[in-house]
C-alpha positions in Angstrom: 158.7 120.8 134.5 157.3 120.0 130.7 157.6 116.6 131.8 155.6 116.6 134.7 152.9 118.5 133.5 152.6 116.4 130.0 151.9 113.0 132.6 149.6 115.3 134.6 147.7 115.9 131.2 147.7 112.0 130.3 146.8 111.3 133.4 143.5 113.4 133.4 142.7 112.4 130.2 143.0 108.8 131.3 141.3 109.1 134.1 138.0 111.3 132.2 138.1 108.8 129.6 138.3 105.3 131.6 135.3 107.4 133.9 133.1 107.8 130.4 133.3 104.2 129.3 132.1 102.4 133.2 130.2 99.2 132.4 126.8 99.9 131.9 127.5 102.6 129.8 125.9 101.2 126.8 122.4 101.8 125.1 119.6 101.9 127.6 117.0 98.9 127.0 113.9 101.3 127.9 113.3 104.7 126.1 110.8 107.6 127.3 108.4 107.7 124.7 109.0 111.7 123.7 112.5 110.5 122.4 110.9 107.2 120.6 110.2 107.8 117.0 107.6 105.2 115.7 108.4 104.8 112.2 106.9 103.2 108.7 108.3 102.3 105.6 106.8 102.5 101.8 108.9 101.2 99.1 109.3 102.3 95.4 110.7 100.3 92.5 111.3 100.7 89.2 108.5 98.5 87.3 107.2 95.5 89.5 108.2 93.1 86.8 111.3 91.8 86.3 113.5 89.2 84.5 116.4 87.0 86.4 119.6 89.0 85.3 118.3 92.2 85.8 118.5 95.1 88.4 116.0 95.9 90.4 116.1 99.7 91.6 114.2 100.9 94.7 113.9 103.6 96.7 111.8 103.9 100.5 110.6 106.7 102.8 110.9 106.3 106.5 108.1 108.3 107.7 107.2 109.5 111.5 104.1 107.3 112.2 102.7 109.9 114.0 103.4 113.4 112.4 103.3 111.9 109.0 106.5 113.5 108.1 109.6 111.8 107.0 111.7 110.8 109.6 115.3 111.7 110.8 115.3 109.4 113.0 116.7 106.2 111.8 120.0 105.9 110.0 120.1 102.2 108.5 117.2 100.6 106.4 117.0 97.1 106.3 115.7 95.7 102.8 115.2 91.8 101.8 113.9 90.2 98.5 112.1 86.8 100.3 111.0 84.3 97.8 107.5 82.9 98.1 108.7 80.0 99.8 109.5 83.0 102.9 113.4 82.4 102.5 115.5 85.8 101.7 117.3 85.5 98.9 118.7 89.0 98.9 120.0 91.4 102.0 120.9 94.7 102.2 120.9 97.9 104.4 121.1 101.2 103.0 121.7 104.3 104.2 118.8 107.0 105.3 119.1 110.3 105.0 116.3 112.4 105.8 114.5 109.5 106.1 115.3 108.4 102.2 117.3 106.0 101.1 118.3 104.3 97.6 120.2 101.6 95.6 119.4 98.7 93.6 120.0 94.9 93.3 120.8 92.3 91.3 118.3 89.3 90.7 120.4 86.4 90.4 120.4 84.3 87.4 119.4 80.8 89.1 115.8 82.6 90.9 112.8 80.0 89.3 110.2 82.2 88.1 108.2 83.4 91.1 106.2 86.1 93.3 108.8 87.7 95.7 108.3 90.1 98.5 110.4 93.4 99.0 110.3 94.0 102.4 112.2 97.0 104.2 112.3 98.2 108.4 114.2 99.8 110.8 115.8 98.3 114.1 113.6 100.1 115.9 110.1 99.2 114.1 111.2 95.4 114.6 109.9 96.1 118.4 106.5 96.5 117.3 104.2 94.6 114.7 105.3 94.4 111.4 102.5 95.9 109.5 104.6 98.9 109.4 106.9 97.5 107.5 107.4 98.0 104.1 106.6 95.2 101.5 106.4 95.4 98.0 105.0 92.3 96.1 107.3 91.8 92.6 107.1 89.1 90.0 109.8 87.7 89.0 110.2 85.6 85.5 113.1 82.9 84.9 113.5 82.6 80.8 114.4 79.0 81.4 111.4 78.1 83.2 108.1 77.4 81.5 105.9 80.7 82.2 102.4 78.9 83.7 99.5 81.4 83.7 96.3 81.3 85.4 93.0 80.3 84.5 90.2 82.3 84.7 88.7 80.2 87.3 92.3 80.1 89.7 91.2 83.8 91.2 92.2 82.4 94.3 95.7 81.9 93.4 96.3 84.2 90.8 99.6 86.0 91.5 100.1 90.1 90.8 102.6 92.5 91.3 101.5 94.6 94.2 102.2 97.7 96.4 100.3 98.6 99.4 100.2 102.5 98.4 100.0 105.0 101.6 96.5 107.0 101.7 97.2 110.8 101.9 94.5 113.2 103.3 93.2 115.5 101.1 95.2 118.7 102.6 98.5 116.9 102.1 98.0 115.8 98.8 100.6 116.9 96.3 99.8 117.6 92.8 102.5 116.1 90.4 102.2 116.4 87.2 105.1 115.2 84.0 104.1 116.4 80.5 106.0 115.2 77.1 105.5 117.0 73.6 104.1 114.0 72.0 102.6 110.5 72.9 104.6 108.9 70.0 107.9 108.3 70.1 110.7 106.8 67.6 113.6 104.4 68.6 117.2 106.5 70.2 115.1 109.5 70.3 115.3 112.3 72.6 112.5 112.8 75.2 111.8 116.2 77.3 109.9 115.5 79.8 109.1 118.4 82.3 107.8 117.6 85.7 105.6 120.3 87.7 104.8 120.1 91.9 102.0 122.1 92.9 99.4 122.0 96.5 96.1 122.3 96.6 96.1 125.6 95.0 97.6 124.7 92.3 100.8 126.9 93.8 103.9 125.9 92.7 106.3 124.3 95.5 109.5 122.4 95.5 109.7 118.6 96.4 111.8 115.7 96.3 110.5 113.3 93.5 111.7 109.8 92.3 111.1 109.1 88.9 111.1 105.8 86.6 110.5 105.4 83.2 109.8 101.7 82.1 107.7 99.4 80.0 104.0 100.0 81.0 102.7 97.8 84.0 99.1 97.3 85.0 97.3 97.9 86.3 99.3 101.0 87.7 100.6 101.1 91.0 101.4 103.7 93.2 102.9 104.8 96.0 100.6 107.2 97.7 97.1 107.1 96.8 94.5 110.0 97.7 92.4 109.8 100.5 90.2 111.7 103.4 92.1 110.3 106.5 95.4 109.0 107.3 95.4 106.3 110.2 98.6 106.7 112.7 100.0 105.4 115.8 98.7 107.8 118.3 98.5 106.1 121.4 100.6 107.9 124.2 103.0 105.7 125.3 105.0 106.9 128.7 108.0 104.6 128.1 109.3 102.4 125.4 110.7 98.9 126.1 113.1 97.9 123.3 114.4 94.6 122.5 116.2 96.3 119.6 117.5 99.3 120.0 117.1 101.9 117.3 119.9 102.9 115.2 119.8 107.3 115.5 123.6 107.7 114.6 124.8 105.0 112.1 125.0 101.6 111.8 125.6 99.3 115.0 127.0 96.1 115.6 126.1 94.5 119.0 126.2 91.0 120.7 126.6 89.6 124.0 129.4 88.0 125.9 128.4 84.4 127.7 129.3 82.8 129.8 130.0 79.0 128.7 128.8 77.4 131.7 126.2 79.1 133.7 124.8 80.8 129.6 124.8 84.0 131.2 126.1 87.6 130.1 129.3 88.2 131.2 129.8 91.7 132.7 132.7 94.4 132.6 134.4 92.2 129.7 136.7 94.5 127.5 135.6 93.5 123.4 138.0 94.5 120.8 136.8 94.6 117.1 138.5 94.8 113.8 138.1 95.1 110.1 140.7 93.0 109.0 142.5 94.5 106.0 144.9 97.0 104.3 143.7 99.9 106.5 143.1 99.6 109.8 140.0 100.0 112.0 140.1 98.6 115.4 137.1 99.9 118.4 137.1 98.7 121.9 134.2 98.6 124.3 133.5 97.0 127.6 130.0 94.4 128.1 127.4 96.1 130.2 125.7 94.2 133.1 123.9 91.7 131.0 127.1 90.8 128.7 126.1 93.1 126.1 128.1 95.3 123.6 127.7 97.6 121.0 129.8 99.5 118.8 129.0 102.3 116.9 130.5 101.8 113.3 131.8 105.0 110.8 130.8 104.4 107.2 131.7 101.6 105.8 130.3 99.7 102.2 130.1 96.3 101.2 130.5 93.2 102.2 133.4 93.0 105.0 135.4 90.7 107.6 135.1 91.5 111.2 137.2 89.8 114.1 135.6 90.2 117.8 137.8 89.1 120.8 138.3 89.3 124.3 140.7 90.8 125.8 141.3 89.5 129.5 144.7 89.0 131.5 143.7 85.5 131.9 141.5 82.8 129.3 137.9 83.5 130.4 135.2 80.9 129.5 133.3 82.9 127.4 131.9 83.0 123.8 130.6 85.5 122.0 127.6 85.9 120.1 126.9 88.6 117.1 123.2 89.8 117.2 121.8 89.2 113.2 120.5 92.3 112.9 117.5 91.0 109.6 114.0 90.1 111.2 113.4 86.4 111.2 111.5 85.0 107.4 107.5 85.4 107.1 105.6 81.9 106.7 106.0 80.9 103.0 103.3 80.2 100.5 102.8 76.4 99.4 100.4 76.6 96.4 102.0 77.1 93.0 102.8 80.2 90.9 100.0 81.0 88.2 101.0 84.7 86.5 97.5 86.8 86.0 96.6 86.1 82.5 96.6 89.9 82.3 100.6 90.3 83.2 101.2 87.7 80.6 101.8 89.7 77.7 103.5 92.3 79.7 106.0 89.3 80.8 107.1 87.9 77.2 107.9 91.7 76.3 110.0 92.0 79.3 111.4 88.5 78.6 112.4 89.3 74.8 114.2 92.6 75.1 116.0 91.0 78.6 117.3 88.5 76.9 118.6 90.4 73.7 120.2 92.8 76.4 121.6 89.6 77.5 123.2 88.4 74.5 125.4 91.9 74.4 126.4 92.1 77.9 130.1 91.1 77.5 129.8 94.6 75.2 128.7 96.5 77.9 130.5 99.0 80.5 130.9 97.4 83.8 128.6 99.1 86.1 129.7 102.2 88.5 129.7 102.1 92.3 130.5 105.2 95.0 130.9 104.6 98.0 131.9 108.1 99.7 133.9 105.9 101.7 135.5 108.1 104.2 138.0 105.5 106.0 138.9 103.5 103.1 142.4 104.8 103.5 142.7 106.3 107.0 143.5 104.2 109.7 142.2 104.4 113.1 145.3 105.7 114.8 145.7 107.8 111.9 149.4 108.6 110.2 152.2 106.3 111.4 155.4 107.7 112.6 157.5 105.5 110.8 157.2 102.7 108.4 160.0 100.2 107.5 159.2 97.9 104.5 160.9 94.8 104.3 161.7 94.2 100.7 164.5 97.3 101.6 166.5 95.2 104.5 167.8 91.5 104.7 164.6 89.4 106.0 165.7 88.1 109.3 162.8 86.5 111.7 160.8 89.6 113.3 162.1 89.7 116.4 165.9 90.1 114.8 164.1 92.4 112.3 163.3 94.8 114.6 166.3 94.8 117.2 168.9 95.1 114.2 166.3 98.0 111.9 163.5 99.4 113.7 165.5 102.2 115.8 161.7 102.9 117.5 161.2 99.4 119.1 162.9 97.6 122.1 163.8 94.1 122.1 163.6 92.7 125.0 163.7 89.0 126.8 166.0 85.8 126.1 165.8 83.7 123.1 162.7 82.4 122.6 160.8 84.6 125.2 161.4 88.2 123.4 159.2 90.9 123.9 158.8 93.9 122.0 158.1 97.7 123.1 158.1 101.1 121.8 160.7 103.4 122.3 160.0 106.8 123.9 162.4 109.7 124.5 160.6 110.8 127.6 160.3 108.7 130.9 156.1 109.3 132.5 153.2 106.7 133.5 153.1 104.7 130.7 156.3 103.3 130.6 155.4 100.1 132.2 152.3 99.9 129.5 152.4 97.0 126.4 152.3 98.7 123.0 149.3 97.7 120.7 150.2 95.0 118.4 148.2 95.2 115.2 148.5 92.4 112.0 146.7 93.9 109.3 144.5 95.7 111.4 143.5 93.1 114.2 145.4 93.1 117.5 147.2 90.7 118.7 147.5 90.4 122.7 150.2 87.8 122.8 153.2 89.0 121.9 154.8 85.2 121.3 152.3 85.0 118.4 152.9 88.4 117.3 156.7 87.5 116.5 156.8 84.0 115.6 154.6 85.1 112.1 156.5 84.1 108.7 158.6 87.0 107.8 158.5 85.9 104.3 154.6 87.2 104.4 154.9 90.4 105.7 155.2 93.5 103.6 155.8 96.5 106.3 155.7 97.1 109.5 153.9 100.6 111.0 155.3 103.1 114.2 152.9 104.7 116.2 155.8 106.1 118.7 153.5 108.1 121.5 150.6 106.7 123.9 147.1 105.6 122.4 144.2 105.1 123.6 141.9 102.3 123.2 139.0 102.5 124.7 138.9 101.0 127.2 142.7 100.5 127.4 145.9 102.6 127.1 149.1 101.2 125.3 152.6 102.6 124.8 152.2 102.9 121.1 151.3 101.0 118.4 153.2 98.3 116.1 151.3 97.2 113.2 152.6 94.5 110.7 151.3 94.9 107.4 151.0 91.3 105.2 150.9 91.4 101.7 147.4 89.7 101.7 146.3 92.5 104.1 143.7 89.9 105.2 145.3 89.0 108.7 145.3 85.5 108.1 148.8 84.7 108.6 148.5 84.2 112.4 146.1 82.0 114.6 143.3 84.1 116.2 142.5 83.2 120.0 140.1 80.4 120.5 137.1 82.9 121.9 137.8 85.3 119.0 135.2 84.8 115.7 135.5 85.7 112.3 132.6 86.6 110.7 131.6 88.4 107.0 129.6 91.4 108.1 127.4 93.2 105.9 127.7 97.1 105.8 126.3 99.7 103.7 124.8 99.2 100.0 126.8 101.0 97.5 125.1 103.3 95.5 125.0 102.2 91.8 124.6 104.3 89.1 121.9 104.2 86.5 123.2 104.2 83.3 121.9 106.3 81.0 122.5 106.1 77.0 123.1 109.3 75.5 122.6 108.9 71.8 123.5 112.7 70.8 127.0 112.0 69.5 126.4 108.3 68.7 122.7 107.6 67.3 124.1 105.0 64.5 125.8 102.7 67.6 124.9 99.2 66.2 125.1 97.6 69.9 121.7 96.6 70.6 119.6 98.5 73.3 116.9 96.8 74.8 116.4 98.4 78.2 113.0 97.8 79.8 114.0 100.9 82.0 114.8 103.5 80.5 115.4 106.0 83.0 115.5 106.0 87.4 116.3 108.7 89.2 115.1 108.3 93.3 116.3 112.1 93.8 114.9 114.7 91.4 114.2 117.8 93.2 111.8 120.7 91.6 112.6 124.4 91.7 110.9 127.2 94.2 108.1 127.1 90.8 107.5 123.1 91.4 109.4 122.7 88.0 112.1 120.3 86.9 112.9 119.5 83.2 114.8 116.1 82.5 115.5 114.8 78.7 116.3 111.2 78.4 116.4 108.6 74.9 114.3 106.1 74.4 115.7 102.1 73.2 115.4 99.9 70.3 112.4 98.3 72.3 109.1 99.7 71.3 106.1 99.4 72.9 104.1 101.0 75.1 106.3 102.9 78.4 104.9 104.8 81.6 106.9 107.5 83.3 105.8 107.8 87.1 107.0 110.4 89.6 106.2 110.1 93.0 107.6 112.1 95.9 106.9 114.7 99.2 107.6 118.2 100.2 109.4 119.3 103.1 106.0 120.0 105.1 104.6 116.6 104.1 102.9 117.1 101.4 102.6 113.9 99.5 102.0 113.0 95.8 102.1 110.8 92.7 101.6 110.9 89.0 102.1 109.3 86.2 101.9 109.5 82.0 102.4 107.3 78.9 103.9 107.2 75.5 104.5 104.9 73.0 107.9 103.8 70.7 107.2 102.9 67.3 109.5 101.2 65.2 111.7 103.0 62.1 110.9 102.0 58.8 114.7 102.7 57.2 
C-alpha cells in the first residue's frame, strides 16, 4: 500500500509538472503596457579622468521614466567602456538592486590615450531609442603616448570629460551638503568629513548617497543638476512589443533552436544547459513555437563556461544560436584626440602620482572580491547519496568500476554494449527510465560515451539513488563523474552542442582604504588620485552621516562629491574642496 501510493504521488507530480512547462510556455513577446516599466539610466564615476592601469569605479540609477523614482524593475545592468573608434573594449553587467547597482573596472594597460564612452541599459530599454541610455564621456591618458592638446582655435574637436547630468524639478531637489574642519590638509592625515541631507525645508531626511573623493576635475560635473521641469515618457502606450524581453527576476540567457535547412525555429525542442565545473548546475527547458528558449539563471559571478545541447531520441538538424545580450557599437569618431588645454594640467598630475603608484604595485595587497555566491558549492540536485572516489579502489575501466564497487548502480549489457542504471529498492513507474549521466556537471545522453572516458582522469564518482526531475524530463537518478580538471573536457560533446564563455555578474570589489592610525611612518609610497569611493552611504532619520578617511603623499588640490536620492525621489548633489600641502620634515 506505501508503495502504491508513493507512484501515485510521482505520478501527479509528473504529470503537474510536464503540464507547467507545455511549449509555448516561455516569455511572452508583447507586454500590456501597465506591467511595462520604461526605464533610464545616469551613471556616476569616480573622477572622469583616468590613467591606463587604473580602476575606474562607477555606480548608476535605474529610474522609472515616468514616475521619476528609482526603479525595481530590472535586475541586470548592462555597462560597456567603447573607445572613440565605437568598439567596446570593456563588458560587464552588474547587479540592480532597487534600481542601483555598483562595481568598478580595470583600464587595461595597452588603451592609447583617448576619449571613451561609459554607456550602461537595460534589456528592456534596448526596445526603445537609446537616448535613455546612460553615457558617461571619460578621458583616458596612456603614459606611453605623447599627450597632444588642443589649440585654441580646434573648439571643434576639443575633447572633455562629460556627463549628461539629469535635471530635477525644484520640489524634488535634495539638499546635500559635506563640511570638513579645515580647507588645508597635510599628507596621511585624518579627514572628518560629515555629510548632511535635507528638502526644501531644510528638514533633515535620510538618503542613499555615493560619495568620491579624488583629485579636483573641471569644470565639475554632476549627476543631477537643478531645474524647473523634468521631461518623461508619458505617452500611454496600450501594449508593449518587445524584441528583448526585460529581465524582472535575474539574469537570462536565451537563444533559438534552427533549423539547418529551412533557417526556421524549431518548436517543442528539449535544451539542456550546463555550467561545466566542480559543482554542478544543469537547467532544462523546452523551445517555444518560434525555436526560442530561455533560462532563468541563480547568481552566478564572473566569467564562466556554458554547454547548450539538445536533447532528442534521434540527431535532429538543428543548431543553436545564443542571443548576445550587449547592444550593437555606436558609429565611431574619425578625427583625432586633442585634450582641452584646460584638462592638461589636471592630466600630468594624474599621470605622475599613477605612475609612482605603479612603480610599488608588486608591494601592494591583491585586491578583494565578494561574490555572495550562493551556488558556488551546492549542486543542482543538491547532496549526493553516495560518493566513491577512485584513488581508494583499484582503477579498472568505468564500466568494471562500477559493477565490481558502486553497490548503487547496475551493469547491464554485453561487452562492449554496457549500460548503466541506478539501483532502487522499490519497484514503481520509473523503472524503465535512464538515470541522468552528469561529467563535471554537463550530461551526457549517450551512455557509450559516458563509459568509455579515461579512468585515469576521473577523481569520484556521485549517487543520486531516487528519481529527479529535469525539467522537462524525469530520470531514475543521477550518476555524476567528477574529473580532476572539473572542466568536463575529457569527453566529446555532441556535434549540435556549443561551448561558449558566458559572462555573469560583476564581482563587487572593494575600495581600499589606507588607514594610517597605527602605521603613519609606512615608507611604501601612496599616490592615490582617489582617495576614497563609497556608492552606498546612507544618512540617519536627521539627514546626517559622518565618514573620516586619510589623505596620500599626493598633494594638490581634491574635491569630495556626494550625490544620491531619497526613498520618495528626492534628488540631489553636492560637492566641496580642500587642499594637501606638503610636510616640511
Amino acid at each position: 500500500m506505501k508503495s502504491q501510493t508513493m507512484i501515485l504521488q510521482r505520478l501527479l507530480l509528473l504529470l503537474v509538472l510536464t503540464a507547467s512547462i507545455q511549449p509555448g510556455m516561455l516569455k511572452a513577446q508583447s507586454m500590456p503596457s501597465e506591467k511595462f516599466v520604461a526605464e533610464s539610466i545616469r551613471l556616476q564615476t569616480d573622477r572622469p579622468m583616468y590613467i591606463t592601469g587604473e580602476v575606474a569605479w562607477f555606480k548608476l540609477f535605474a529610474f522609472d521614466a515616468k514616475r521619476q523614482l528609482l526603479s525595481d524593475y530590472s535586475r541586470v545592468a548592462y555597462l560597456e567602456l567603447i573607445s572613440r573608434e565605437g568598439n567596446p573594449v570593456s563588458r560587464v553587467k552588474v547587479e540592480l538592486e532597487a534600481g542601483c547597482g555598483a562595481g568598478a573596472i580595470e583600464l587595461p594597460d595597452a588603451l592609447p590615450s583617448g576619449d571613451y564612452t561609459l554607456r550602461a541599459y537595460t534589456q528592456g530599454m534596448r526596445n526603445f531609442s537609446d537616448a535613455d541610455f546612460g553615457r558617461n564621456k571619460l578621458i583616458i591618458i596612456n603614459p606611453q603616448q605623447p599627450l597632444v592638446q588642443a589649440k585654441e582655435t580646434e573648439t571643434a574637436t576639443v575633447v572633455r570629460p562629460e556627463a549628461p547630468g539629469m535635471e530635477v524639478s525644484a520640489g524634488n531637489w535634495l539638499q546635500v551638503n559635506s563640511t570638513i574642519a579645515k580647507n588645508s590638509y597635510g599628507q596621511r592625515e585624518l579627514v572628518t568629513l560629515e555629510i548632511t541631507t535635507t528638502d526644501g525645508q531644510g528638514k533633515g531626511v535620510p538618503a542613499e548617497v555615493s560619495l568620491s573623493i579624488a583629485r579636483k576635475s573641471m569644470p565639475g560635473i554632476s549627476l543631477f543638476n537643478q531645474g524647473t521641469s523634468v521631461a518623461a515618457n508619458t505617452a500611454p502606450l496600450r501594449s508593449v512589443d518587445l524584441i528583448y524581453q526585460p529581465e524582472n527576476m535575474g539574469m537570462d540567457l536565451e537563444g533559438k533552436v534552427v533549423n539547418e535547412s529551412t533557417r526556421e525555429g524549431a518548436a517543442g525542442v528539449e535544451v539542456i544547459l550546463a555550467f561545466p565545473g566542480k559543482t554542478s548546475l544543469v537547467y532544462g527547458t523546452l523551445t517555444d513555437a518560434n525555436g526560442r528558449f530561455s533560462f532563468l539563471l541563480p547568481k552566478l559571478f564572473g566569467l564562466r563556461q556554458v554547454v547548450v545541447q539538445i536533447h532528442s531520441e534521434e540527431m535532429l538538424p538543428v543548431v543553436i544560436e545564443l542571443d548576445d545580450p550587449f547592444q550593437a557599437n555606436e558609429p565611431g569618431n574619425t578625427e583625432p584626440f586633442r585634450l582641452d588645454p584646460e584638462w592638461v594640467p589636471i592630466a600630468n598630475e594624474l599621470l605622475v602620482n599613477a605612475q609612482l603608484k605603479e612603480a610599488y604595485r608588486n608591494f601592494e595587497a591583491p585586491p578583494v572580491f565578494t561574490t555572495k555566491d550562493d551556488f558556488e558549492n551546492l549542486p543542482f540536485f543538491g547532496q549526493p547519496d553516495v560518493q566513491y572516489k577512485l584513488d581508494d579502489y583499484t582503477r579498472f575501466p568505468l564500466p568494471e568500476f562500477f559493477f565490481e564497487v558502486v553497490n548503487e548502480v547496475w551493469v547491464k549489457g554485453k561487452y562492449g554494449q554496457e549500460r548503466v542504471e541506478v539501483t532502487h529498492t522499490e519497484q514503481d513507474l520509473f523503472d524503465e527510465l535512464p538515470p541522468l549521466l552528469l561529467v563535471d556537471g554537463v550530461p551526457v545522453f549517450d551512455q557509450s560515451v559516458f563509459l568509455k572516458i579515461n579512468n585515469k582522469l576521473i577523481a569520484s564518482t556521485e549517487i543520486v539513488i531516487d528519481p529527479f526531475w529535469l525539467n522537462p524530463s524525469y530520470y531514475k537518478g543521477i550518476i555524476q563523474l567528477t574529473s580532476f580538471e572539473g572542466d568536463a573536457r575529457c569527453f566529446k560533446l555532441p556535434e549540435n552542442a556549443i561551448r561558449r564563455s558566458f559572462l555573469t555578474f560583476l564581482p563587487q570589489r572593494e575600495f581600499s582604504r589606507t588607514d594610517y592610525s597605527a602605521a603613519s611612518d609606512d615608507r611604501l609610497p601612496d599616490f592615490l588620485n582617489t582617495l576614497y569611493w563609497d556608492p552606498s552611504v546612507k544618512t540617519d532619520d536627521e539627514g546626517k552621516a559622518v565618514i573620516q578617511f586619510y589623505t596620500s603623499d599626493a598633494t594638490g588640490d581634491f574635491e569630495i562629491r556626494v550625490e544620491g536620492f531619497t526613498q520618495d525621489g528626492k534628488m540631489g548633489a553636492g560637492s566641496t574642496q580642500f587642499e594637501v600641502v606638503r610636510e616640511d620634515n
